[in-house]
C-alpha positions as CSV (number, residue, x, y, z in Angstrom):
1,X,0.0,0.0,0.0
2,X,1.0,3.6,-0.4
3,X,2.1,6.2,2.3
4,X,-0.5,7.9,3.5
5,X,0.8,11.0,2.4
6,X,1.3,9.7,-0.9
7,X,-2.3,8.6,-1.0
8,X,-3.6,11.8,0.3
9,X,-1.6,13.5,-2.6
10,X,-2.8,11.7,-5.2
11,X,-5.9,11.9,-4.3
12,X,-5.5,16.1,-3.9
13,X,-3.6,15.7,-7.8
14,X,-7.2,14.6,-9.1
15,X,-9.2,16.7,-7.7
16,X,-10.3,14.5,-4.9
17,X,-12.4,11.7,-7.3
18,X,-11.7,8.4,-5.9
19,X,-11.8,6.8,-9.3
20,X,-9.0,8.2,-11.0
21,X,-6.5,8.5,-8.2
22,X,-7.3,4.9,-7.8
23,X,-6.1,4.4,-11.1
24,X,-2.8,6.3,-10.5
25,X,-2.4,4.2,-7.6
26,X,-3.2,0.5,-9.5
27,X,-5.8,0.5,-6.7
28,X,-9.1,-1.5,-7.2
29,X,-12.0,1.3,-6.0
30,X,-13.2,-0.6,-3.1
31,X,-9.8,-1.1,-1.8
32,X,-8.8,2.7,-3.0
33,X,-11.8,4.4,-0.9
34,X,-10.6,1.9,2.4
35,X,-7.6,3.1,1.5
36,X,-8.1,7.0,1.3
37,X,-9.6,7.0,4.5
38,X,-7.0,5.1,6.6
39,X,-4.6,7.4,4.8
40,X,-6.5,10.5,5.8
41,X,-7.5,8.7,9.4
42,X,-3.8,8.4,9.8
43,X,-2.3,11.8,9.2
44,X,-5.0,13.5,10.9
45,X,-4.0,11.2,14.0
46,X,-0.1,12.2,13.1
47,X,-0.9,15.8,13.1
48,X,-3.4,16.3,15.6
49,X,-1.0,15.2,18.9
50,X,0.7,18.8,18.9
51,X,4.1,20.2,19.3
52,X,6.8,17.7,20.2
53,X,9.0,18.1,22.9
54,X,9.1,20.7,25.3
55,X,7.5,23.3,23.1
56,X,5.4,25.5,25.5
57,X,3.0,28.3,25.0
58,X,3.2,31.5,27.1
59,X,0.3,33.3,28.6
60,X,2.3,36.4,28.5
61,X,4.1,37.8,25.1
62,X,7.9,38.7,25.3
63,X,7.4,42.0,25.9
64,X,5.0,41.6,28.9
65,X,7.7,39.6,30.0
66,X,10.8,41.6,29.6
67,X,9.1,44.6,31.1
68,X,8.2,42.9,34.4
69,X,11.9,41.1,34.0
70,X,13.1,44.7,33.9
71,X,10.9,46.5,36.7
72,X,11.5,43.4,39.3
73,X,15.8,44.2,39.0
């Protein structure tokens, strides 16, 4: 099978018609449209579980914060 992304891509190349990016993919349209929708199930899944690593978001913006950095010294 495909990568997902590769699916996804082929299936954004033809305008999103299952039929011929099924054909681009020598994919039987039953086991195309399964296919499309893991594919799309997947990297929805990938992309949905946020920054990695430490990544985190302030409540305050740098400036908030270098001004009360500079009034506290």
């Amino acid at each position: 099978m495909p990568h997902p992304f590769a699916t996804v891509m082929a299936l954004a190349e033809h305008d999103w018609d299952i039929g011929p990016a099924a054909r681009s993919l020598g994919l039987g349209r039953d086991a195309a449209e399964a296919q499309f929708l893991r594919s799309i199930r997947q990297l929805h899944r990938w992309y949905e579980e946020g920054p990695v690593g430490q990544t985190r978001y302030l409540d305050k913006s740098e400036s908030q914060q270098n001004a009360e950095n500079w009034t506290a010294a």
